[in-house]
N, C-alpha and C positions, 0 to 999 in steps of 0.2 A: 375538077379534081386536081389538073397539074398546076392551075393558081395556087390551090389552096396548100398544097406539100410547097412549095414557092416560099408563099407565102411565111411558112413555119420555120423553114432555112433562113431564113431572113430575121424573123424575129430569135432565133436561136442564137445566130451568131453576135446579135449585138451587145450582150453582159460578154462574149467571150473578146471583142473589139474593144472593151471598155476595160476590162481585168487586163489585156495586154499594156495596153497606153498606159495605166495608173501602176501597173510592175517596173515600165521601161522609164520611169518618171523615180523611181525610188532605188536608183543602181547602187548597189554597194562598193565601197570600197575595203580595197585589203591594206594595210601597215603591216610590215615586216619588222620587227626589231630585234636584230644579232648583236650579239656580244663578239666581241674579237679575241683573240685568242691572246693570254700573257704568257712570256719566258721571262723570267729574271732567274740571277746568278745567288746563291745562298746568302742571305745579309743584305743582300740589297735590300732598299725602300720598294713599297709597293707602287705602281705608276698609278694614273690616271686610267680607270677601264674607259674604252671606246667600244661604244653602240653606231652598228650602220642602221638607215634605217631606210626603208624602201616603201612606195605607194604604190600596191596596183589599181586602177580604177580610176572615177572622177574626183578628183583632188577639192572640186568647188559644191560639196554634198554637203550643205548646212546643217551643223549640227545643233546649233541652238537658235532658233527663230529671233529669239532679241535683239541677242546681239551678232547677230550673220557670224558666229564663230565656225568655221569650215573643216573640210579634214586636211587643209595644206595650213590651216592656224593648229592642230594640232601637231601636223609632220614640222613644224618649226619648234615646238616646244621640244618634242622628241630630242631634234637634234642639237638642244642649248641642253641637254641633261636632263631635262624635266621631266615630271611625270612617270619617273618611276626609281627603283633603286636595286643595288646589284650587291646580292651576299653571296660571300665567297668565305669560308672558315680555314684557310690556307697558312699554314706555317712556314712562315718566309725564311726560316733556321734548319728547314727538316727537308731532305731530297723526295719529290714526286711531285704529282698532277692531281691536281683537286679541279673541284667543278664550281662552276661560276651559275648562279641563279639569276637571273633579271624578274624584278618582279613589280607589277604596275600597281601607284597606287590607288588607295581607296578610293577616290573622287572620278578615277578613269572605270576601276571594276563596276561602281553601280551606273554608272552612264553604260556601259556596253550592255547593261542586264535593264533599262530603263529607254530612256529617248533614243540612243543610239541604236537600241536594237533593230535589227534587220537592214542597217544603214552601213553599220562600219564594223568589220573584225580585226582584231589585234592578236598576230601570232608573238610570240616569243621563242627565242632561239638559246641554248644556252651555249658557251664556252670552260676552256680547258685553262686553267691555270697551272702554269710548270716552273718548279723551283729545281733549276740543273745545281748540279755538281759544279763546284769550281774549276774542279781539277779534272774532268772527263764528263762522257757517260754512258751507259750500260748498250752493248752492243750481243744483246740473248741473255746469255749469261757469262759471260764474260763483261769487263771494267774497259772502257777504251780511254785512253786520256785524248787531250785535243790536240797532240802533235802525231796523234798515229797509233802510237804504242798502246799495249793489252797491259794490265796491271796482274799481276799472278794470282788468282785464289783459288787455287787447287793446293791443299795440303795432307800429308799423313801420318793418322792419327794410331799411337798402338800403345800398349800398356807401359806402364813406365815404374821405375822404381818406389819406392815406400808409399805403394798406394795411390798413386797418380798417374795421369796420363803425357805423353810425349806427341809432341807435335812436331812436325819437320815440313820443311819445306820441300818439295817434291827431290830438289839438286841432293841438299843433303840428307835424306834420307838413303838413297842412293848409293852415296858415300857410304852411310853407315849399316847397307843391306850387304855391299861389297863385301865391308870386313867381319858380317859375321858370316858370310860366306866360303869366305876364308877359313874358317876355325875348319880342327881338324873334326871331320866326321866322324871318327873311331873316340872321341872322346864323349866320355858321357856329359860333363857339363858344359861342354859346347853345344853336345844336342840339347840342353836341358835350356841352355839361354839364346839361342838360336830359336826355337820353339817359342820360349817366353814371350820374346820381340816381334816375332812374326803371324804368329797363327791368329792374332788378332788386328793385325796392322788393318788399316781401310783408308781407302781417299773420301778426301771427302771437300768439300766445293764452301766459299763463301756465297750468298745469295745476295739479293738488291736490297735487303736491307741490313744485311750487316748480321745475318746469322750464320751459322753451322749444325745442320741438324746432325747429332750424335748418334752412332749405332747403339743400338739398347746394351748387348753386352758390355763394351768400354764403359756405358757409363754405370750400370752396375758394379763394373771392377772396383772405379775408382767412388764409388756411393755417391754419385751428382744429385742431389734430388732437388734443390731449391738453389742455394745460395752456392757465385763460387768462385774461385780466385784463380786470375792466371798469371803466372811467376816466371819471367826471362832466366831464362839461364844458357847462356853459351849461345851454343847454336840452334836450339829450340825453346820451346813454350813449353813450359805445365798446366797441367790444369788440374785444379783440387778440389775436393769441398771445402767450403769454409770451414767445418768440425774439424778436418783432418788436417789443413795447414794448421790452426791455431793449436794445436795438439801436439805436432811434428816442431813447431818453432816454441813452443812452450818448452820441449825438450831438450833444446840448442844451450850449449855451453863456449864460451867465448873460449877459457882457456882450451877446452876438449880439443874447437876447433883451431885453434893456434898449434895445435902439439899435431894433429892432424896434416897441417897444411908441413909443418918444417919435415915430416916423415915425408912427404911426397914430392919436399922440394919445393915447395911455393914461396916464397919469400916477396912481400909488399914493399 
């Protein structure tokens, strides 16, 4: 009886002695291929992308019987550029970080899904492509430029004459919160344009891309809906719809304002 249980341990284990040697005979290897990571400055040309490219495993695992081509004849193709290609859709004019794709070609995908299967895997890595700011760049929400300095974009925003809105820059708004501050309290059209300027003022921030989200009322005041024009004057900004500028300057008289300007003193 103890031959024959023996016996059967013996003959059991020899498909499991012969499945090990013919797995340890077929070792896989792994290829890494990363993309590197690009910075250029706005306008620049695009460089040359760089792939690392890494082998874990036995580098001498034949991949094609004919011609003895190996995984160390494919880690040399890798690293002359071959064998694959890198789409990146990055606007080299526009500030931000786009994503870099590597992507193997056709002749490598049906070899991993064919002969090379269970012999050799091929990871992909991708990278960040970043197109900086000439002049700085964004430290939260705030602008940092490269000697240090913050760029200011915090501004306020409150209703403004014939329909439009006034923008200030935080100093002078300040300035002009003082002097209506100033006015006499006991006057009714002080409270009346004291009130006008203030009861809707709001800060309000540039963001990373170069907008300004607008409080709903302001821009109801001043009817923003689509299209719209911002017009320097002095020590602030306007902002208009397009209806309403083209309406307001349709209405401009050169002499009107010549006879205007010598009443108040102005002389060019």
């Amino acid at each position: 009886m103890g031959l024959r249980i023996l016996a059967l341990f013996l003959i059991a284990g020899i498909p499991l002695f012969f499945m090990t040697t013919a797995s340890a005979s077929r070792q896989e290897a792994s290829v890494y291929l990363k993309l590197k990571d690009v910075a250029i400055v706005q306008g620049e040309e695009v460089p040359e992308f760089e792939t690392e490219v890494e082998v874990v495993g036995n580098t001498e695992i034949i991949l094609n019987e004919k011609t003895g081509y190996t995984v160390k004849d494919l880690e040399g193709e890798f690293k002359k550029g071959n064998g694959y290609t890198v789409a990146c859709d990055a606007d080299t004019g526009v500030e931000g970080e786009y994503s870099m794709h590597l992507e193997l070609n056709d002749r490598i995908k049906k070899s991993l899904k064919k002969e090379w299967f269970g012999l050799l895997s091929i990871d992909t890595l991708d990278a960040a492509f970043q197109v900086k700011n000439p002049l700085g760049e964004w430290d939260g929400d705030r602008f940092r430029r490269y000697d240090g300095t913050y760029v200011k974009n915090e501004f306020v925003v409150s209703k403004g004459m014939d329909g439009c809105l006034f923008v200030y820059a935080v100093e002078d708004w300040k300035v002009f919160e003082t002097k209506l501050a100033s006015l006499p309290l006991v006057n009714k059209e002080a409270r009346q344009l004291t009130r006008f300027f203030l009861s809707g003022a709001q800060y309000v921030f540039v963001d990373k891309q170069g907008r300004i989200l607008m409080p709903q009322d302001l821009r109801d005041f001043a009817g923003l809906e689509k299209d719209v024009v911002l017009a320097g004057n002095g020590g602030r900004i306007e902002i208009w719809s397009l209806e309403k500028w083209n309406e307001i300057n349709s209405q401009m008289d050169i002499d009107q304002i010549s006879q205007s300007m010598m009443k108040l003193g102005l002389n060019i």
